[in-house]
C-alpha positions in Angstrom: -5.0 77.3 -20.0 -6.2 80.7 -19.5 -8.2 83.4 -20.9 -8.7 87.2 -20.8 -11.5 88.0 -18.6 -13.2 89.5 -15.8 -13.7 88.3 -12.1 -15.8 84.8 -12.8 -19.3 85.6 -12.7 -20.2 82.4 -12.7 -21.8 80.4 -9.2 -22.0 76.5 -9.1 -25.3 75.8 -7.4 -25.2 72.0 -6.8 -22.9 69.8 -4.4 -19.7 68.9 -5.3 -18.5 65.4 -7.0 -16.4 62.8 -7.5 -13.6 64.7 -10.1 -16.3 67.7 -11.0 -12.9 69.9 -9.8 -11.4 68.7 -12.9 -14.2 69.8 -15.4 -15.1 73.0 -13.1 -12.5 74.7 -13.3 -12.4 78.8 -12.5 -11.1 79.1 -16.2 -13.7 77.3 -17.6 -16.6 78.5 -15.4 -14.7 81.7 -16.8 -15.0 80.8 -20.4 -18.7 80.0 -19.9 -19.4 82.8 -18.5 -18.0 85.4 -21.3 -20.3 83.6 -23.6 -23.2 83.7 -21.3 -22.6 87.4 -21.5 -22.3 87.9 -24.6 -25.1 85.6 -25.9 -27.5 85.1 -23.0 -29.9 88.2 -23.6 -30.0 87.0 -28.0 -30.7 83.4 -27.2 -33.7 85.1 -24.4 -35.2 87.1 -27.8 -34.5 84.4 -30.6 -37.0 82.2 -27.7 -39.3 84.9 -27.6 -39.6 85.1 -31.4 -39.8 80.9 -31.5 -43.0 81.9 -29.3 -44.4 84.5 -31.6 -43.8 82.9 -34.7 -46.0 79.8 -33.0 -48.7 82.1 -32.5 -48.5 83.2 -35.9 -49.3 80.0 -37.3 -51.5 78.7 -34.8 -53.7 81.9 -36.1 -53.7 80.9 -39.6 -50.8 82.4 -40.9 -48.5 80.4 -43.9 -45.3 78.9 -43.4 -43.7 79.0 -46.6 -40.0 79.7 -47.9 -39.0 82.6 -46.9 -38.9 85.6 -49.1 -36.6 87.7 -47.3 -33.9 84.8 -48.1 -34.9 84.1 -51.4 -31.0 85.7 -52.8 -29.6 83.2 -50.5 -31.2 80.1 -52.1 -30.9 81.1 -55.9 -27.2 82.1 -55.7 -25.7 79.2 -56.6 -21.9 80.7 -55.8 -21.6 80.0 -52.2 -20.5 76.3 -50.7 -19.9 74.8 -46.8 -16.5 74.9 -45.9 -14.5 71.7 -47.0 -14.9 68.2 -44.5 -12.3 68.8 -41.8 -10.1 66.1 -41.0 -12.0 62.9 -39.7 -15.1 64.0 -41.5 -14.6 63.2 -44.8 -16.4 59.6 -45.0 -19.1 59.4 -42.6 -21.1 56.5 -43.9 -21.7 55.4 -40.5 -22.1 57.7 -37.3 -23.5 55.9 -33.7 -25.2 57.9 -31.2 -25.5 57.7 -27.6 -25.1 59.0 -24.1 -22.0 59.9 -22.6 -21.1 57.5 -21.1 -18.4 55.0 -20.0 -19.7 51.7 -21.3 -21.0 52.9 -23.8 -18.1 55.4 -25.0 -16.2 52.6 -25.1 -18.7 51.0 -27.5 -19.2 53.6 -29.7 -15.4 54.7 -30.3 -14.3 50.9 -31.0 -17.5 49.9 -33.1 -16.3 50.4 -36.3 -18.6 52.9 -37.0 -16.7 56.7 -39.3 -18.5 58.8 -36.2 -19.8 58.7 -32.8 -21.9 61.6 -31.4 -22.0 61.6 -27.5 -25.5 63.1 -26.8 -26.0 65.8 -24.0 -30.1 66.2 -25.2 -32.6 63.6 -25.9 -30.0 60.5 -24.8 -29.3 62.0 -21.7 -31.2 62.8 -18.6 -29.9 66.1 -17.7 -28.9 65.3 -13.9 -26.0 67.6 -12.7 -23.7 64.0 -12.4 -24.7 63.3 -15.8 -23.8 66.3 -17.1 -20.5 67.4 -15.3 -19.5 63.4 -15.7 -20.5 63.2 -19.7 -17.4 66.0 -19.4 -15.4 63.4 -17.5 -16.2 60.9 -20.3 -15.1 62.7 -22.8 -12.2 64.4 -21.7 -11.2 60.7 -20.2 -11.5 59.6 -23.7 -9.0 61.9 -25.5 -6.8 61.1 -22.9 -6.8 57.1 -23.3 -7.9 57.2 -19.4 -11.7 55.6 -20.1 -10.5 51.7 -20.2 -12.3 49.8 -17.4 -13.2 46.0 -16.2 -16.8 45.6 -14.7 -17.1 43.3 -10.9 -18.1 40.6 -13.7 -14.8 40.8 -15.4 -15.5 41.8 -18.5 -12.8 44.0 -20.0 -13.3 47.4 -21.9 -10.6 48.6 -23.6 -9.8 51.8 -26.7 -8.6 50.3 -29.5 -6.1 51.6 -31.6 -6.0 55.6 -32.2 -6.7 55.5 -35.8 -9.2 52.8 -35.6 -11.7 55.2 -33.5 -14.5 56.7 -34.0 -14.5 60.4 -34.7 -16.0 62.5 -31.9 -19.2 64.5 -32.3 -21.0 66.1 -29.6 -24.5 67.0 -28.8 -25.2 69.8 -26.8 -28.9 70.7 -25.7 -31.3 72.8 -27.2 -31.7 76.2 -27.0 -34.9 75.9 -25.1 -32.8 74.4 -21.7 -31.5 75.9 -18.9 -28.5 74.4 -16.8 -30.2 75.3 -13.5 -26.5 74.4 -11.1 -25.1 77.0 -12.6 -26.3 80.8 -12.4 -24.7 83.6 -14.2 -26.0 87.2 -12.8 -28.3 85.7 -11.2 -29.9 83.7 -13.8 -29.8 79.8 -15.2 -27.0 79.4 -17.6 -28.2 78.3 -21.3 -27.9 74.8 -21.3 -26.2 74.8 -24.7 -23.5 77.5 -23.5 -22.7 75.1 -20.5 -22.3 71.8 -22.3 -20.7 73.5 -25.4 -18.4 75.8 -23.9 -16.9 72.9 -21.2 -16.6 70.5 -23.9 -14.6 73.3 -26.1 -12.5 74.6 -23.4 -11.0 71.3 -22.0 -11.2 69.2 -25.1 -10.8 71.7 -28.7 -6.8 72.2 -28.5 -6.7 68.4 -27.6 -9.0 67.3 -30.4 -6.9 69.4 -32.8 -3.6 67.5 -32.0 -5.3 64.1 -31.8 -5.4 65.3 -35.6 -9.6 65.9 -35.5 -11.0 69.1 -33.9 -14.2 70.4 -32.3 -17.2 68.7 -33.8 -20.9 69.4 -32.9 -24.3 68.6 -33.9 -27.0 71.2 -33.3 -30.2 70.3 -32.4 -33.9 71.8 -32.1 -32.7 74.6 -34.7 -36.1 76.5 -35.8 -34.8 79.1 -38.3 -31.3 80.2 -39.8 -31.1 82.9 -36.5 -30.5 80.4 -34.1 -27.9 79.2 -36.4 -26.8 82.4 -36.8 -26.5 82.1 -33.0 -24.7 79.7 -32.8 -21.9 80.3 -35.6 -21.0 83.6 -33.8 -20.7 81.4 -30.5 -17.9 79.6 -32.5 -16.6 82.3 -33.8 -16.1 84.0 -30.2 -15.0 80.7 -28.9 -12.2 80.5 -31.3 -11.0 83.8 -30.4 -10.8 83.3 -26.7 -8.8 80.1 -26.7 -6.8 81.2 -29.9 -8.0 78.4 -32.1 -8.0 79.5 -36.2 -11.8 80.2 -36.9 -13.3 77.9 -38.7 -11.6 75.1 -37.0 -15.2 74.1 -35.5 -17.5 72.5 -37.7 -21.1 71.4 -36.8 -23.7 69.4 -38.4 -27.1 70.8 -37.6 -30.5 68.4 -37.0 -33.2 69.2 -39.0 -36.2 67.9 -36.9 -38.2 70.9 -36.4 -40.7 71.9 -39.3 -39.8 75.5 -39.4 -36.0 74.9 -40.3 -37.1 72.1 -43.2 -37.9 75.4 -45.0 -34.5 76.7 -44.1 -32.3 74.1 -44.7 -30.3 76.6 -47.2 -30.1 79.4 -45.0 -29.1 77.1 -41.8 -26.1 76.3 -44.1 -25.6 79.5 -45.3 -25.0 81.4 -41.9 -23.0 78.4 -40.7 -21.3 77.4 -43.5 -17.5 78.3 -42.4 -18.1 76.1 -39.8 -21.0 73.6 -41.4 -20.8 69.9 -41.4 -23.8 69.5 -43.4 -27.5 68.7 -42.4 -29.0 65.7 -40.4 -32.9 64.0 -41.0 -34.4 64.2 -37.3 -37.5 61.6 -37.5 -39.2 61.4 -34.8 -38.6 65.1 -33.3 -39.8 66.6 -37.1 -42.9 64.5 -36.7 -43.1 65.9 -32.9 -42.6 69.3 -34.3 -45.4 69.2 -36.9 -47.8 68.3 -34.3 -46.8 71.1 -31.7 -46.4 73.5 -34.8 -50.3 71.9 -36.6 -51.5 69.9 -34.1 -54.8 72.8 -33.8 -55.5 71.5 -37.0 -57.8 68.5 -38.4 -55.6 68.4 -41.9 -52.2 67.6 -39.5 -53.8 64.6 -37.5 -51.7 62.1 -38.1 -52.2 58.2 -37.2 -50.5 55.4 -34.7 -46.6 56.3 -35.5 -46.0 53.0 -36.5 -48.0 54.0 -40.2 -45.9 57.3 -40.3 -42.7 55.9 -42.0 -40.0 57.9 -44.4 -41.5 56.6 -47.2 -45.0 58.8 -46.5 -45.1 61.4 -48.6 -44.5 64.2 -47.2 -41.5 62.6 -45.4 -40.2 62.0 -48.7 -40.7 65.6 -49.8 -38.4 66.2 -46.2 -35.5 64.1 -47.2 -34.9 64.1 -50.8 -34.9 68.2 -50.5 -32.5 68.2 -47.1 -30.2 65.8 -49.6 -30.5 68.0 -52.6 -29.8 71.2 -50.0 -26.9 69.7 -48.9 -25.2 68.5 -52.4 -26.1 71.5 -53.6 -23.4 73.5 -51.4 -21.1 70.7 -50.9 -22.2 69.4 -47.6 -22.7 66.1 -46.4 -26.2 65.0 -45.8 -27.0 62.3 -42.9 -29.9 59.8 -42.7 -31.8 59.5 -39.4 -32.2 57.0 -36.6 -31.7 53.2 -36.4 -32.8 52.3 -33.1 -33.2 48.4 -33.7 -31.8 46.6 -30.5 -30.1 43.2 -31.3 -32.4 40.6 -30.1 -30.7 37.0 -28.9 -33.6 35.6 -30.7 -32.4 34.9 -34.1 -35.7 35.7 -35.8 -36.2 38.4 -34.3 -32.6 39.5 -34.8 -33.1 38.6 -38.5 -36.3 40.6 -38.8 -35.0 43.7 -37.5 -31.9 43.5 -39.5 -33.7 43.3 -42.5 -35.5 46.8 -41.3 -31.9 48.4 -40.8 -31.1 47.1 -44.5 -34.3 48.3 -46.2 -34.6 51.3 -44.4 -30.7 52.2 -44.7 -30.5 51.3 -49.0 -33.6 53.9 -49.3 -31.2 56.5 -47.5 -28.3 55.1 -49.6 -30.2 55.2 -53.3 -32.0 58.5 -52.3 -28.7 60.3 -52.2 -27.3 60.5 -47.9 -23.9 59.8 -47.4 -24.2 57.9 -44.3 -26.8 57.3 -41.4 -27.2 57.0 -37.6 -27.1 53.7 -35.9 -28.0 53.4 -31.7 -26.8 50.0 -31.0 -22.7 48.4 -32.1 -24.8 45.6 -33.6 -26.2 47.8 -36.5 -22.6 48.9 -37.7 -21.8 46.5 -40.2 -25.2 45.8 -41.5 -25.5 49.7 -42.0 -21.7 50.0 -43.7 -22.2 47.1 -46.0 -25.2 48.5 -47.4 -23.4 52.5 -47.9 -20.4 50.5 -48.7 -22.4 48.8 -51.9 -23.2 52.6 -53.1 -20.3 54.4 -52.1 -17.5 51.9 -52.9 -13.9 53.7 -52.4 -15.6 57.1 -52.5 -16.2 59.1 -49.5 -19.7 60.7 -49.9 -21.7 61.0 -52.8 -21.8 64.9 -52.7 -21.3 65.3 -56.4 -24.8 63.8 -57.0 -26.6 67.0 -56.4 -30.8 65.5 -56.6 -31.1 68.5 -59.5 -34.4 65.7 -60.1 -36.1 67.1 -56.6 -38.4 69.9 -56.5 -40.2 70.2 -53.0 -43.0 73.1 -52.5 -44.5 74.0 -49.4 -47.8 72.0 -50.4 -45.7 69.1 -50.5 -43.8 69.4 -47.0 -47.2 70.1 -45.1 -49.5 67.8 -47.1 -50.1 65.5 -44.1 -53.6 64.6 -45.0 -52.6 61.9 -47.3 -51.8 59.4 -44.5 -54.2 60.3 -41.9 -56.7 57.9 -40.3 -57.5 57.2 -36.8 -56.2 55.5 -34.2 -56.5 52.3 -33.0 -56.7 51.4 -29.6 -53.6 49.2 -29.5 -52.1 53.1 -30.9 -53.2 54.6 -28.0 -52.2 52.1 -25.3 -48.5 51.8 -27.3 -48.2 55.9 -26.8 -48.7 55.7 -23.1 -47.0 52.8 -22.4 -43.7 54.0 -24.1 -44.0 57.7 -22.7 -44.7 56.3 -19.3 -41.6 53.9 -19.1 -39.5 56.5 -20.4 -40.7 59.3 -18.0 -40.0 57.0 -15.1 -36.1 55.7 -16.2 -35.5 59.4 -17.1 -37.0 60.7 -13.9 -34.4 58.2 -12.4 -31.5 59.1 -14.5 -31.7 57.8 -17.9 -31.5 59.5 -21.1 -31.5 56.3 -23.2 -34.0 53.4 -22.9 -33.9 50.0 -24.6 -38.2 49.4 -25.1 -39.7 46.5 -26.7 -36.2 46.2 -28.9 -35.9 49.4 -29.7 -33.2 52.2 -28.2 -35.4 55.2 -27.2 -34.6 58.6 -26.1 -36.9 61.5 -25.4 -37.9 62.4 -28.8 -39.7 59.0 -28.4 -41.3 60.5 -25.4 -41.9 63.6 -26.9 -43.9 62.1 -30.1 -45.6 59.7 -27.8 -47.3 62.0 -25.8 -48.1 64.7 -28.0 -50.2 62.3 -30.4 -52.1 61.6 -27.1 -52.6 64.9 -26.7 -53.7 65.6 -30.5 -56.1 63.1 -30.3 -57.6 63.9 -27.3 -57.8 67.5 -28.8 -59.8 66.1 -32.1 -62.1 63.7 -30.2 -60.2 60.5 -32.4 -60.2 58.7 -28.6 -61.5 59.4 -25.6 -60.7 61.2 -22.0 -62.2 57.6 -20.9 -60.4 55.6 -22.9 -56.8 57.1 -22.5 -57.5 57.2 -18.1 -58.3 53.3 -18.7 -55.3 52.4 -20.7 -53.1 54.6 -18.4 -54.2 53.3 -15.2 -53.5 49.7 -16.5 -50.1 50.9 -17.9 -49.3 52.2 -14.7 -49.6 49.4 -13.0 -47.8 47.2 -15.3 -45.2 49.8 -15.2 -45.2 49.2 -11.4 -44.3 45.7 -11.6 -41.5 46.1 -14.8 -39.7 48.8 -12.8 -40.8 48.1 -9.2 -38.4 51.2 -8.3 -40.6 53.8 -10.2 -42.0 57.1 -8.5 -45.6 55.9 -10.2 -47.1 59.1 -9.0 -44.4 61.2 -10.3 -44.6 59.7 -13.9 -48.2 59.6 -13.7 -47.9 63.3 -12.9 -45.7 64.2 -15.2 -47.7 62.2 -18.2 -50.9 63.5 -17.4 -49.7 67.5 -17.0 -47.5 67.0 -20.7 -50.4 65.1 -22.3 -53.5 65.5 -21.1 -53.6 69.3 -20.5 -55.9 71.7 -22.6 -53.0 73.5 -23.8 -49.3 71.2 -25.2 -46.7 72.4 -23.5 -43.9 72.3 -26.3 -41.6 70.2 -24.6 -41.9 68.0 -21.4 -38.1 68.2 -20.3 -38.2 72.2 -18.6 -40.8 71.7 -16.2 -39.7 68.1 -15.6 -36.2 69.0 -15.0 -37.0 71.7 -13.0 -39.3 70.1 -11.0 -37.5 66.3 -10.2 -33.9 66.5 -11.6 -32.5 69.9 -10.2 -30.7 69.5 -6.6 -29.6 72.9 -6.3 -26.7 74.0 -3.0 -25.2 76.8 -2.5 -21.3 76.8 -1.9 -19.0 79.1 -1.3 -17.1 79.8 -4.5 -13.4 79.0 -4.7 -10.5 81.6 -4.2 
């Protein structure tokens, strides 16, 4: 396959690996590189404008519904484009990382949808990344069956018995620091979207599916915007028909909750519908409110969907959606099966309450992390759905949501207990050190975490600390007896590293807004220089 365009301006800064010549290709380093150039200097301003509109309303200034947009959200005329094939019924999507095992997994569990997670499930190591490709392309190609030194077989199932493929490129707010374009990082959404798309669109389109994406970290309808004239670019240089790409976009930051119909409005030849982010909206608010006494919220455990203004959240993302004819997904199951059968009761019975609130509030389907959670999860949208597909036609015209009741946080807060504090480290420190060593997705105390875990974890800390709700004292006492727990769980753990890397994400005067840049740049990144290929 080949494209139109100039001498590859692409470099690959990292050592080669095992099959990497097979993803790397000049023609796709090519095809990055055309959209590095043509959308590298508008995704450097939309960042730049994410950083000023921060200011703005850590200086008082209210976030509201646009007014600018207001013609967008009363014309009632315009709809999403219509499910493309394999997207119809989604009533159960699985996440996870890319790879082997656990594609495997995914594809034959049953579930309508797996998306294979480049961002918070994945520790962005250059093997991970360029071998996530591997996966995926391996998949398509029936080339991913393998037996482990115990014996135990994984095999695909059937074609039309698999899952449809969804991917998950990183944010916006990454870099991909092994490959430089003009002597710059290339976006890390460019690099794991556009070698996904070259190697695997045509092939997903004969397999009878197509190109599927979810977007995360979104923080306003211009980064969609962004990213539906990416597809539309990306269509024209391989010569697929545009709109063939569709894309369900995350709603976890609280800046796009108030853009939920414009997100789907500049997308919405290419839009797959809208997706409730949990933990990351809740880590949002804090980054966007966290100056603020009236957004301080309590241990996480007390925040759950059915808190007010986490209601206000859902039931308008479900009425957005219906609205124009888009699919609306429920957020995160990340219950682990337990060989305890109580415990495995107990946190079935979560999945099943938490999963018939989605159901009855409207979603027509919901994320599951673990096989184990399919059926539980498609019995109960099977006892709403029946034979139908979605329940798009129920449009929520019941919902009105105002600003007040999207920000009004107050109503749950309280402080936190000490056991809050000490469960905050403890998870952020055992995820820092597994992703520090390569892992993107983390089983902890029965629950499948990834770094939105993280990310929530340590900004509390941080929030607290700010507000005086705990202690300096306090939080340097529970973290040096987490550490050395942590030390004896995961005897292999670089303890100074994630003690570091907590204490410069957490306990710093100012939050930095994410903890995976400077981490990645400063542990993951193994940059080389080689000579590039003739």
């Amino acid at each position: 396959m080949t494209i139109s365009a100039p001498a590859r301006h692409v470099r690959v800064l990292a050592a080669p690996g095992d099959r990497h010549d097979e993803i790397l290709t000049p023609d796709a380093l090519d095809f990055v590189g055309r959209l590095a150039a043509a959308f590298g200097e508008r995704r450097r301003w939309l960042l730049k404008e994410r950083r000023r509109q921060a200011i703005r309303l850590a200086t008082g200034s209210p976030l509201d519904f646009p007014v600018a947009t207001s013609a967008v959200r009363a014309d009632r005329t315009w709809r999403v484009a219509p499910p493309a094939p394999g997207l119809t019924d989604r009533r159960v999507e699985i996440t996870g990382p890319p790879e082997r095992r656990m594609a495997v997994n995914a594809l034959n569990s049953g579930a309508q949808v797996w998306m294979a997670d480049f961002e918070d499930a994945t520790a962005p190591t250059w093997d991970n990344i360029v071998g996530g490709q591997l996966i995926l392309l391996d998949a398509i190609e029936r080339r991913i069956d393998f037996t482990t030194p115990e014996g135990r077989e994984y095999r695909l199932d059937t074609p039309e018995r698999l899952a449809t493929v969804m991917v998950r490129p990183r944010g916006w707010h990454l870099d991909e620091r092994h490959l430089e374009f003009d002597g710059s990082p290339v976006p890390a959404s460019l690099v794991d979207f556009g070698l996904y798309f070259f190697h695997c669109a045509q092939r997903r389109i004969d397999a009878g599916h197509g190109p599927y994406f979810y977007l995360p970290k979104l923080e306003n309808h211009y980064e969609a915007r962004l990213w539906n004239d990416v597809f539309v670019l990306a269509q024209e240089l391989l010569g697929i028909p545009r709109g063939t790409v569709r894309a369900t976009v995350l709603i976890e930051t609280i800046t796009a909750a108030f853009q939920m119909e414009e997100i789907l409005h500049e997308l919405r030849e290419h839009s797959a519908g809208l997706n409730a982010g949990r933990w990351d909206y809740l880590f949002s608010l804090i980054k966007t409110f966290g100056h603020r006494t009236d957004f301080l919220l309590p241990d996480r455990a007390q925040v759950t969907m059915t808190a007010p203004f986490m209601r206000a959240y859902t039931e308008l993302l479900v009425r957005t959606c219906h609205r124009r004819g888009a699919h609306a997904i429920g957020g995160m199951a990340a219950q682990v099966p337990s060989g305890d059968p109580a415990a495995h009761e107990a946190a079935l019975a979560k999945v099943r309450l938490d999963k018939e609130r989605e159901a009855e509030d409207g979603f027509d389907g919901s994320w599951v992390a673990h096989p184990g959670l399919v059926p539980v999860c498609r019995e109960v949208f099977d006892g709403v759905l029946g034979d139908r597909p979605e329940q798009i036609r129920r449009t929520r015209d019941d919902v009105e949501t105002t600003a007040t009741d999207l920000l009004s946080v107050r109503r749950i807060s309280g402080p936190p207990t000490e056991d809050g504090v000490r469960t905050n480290i403890a998870v952020a420190l055992r995820y820092f050190a597994a992703w520090l060593r390569g892992q993107g997705a983390v089983a902890l105390d029965g629950l499948m975490e990834d770094a939105a875990t993280a990310e929530i974890a340590r900004v509390q800390i941080w929030q607290w600390l700010r507000h005086r709700v705990t202690d300096r004292e306090t939080v340097l006492r529970l973290l040096d007896e987490e550490l050395a727990g942590l030390g004896a769980e995961y005897p292999w753990a670089a303890l100074d590293e994630v003690r570091e890397l907590f204490e410069r994400t957490a306990l710093a005067a100012e939050l930095p807004l994410f903890f995976t840049p400077e981490a990645y740049a400063r542990h993951l990144v193994r940059t080389t220089v080689t000579e590039p290929r003739a």
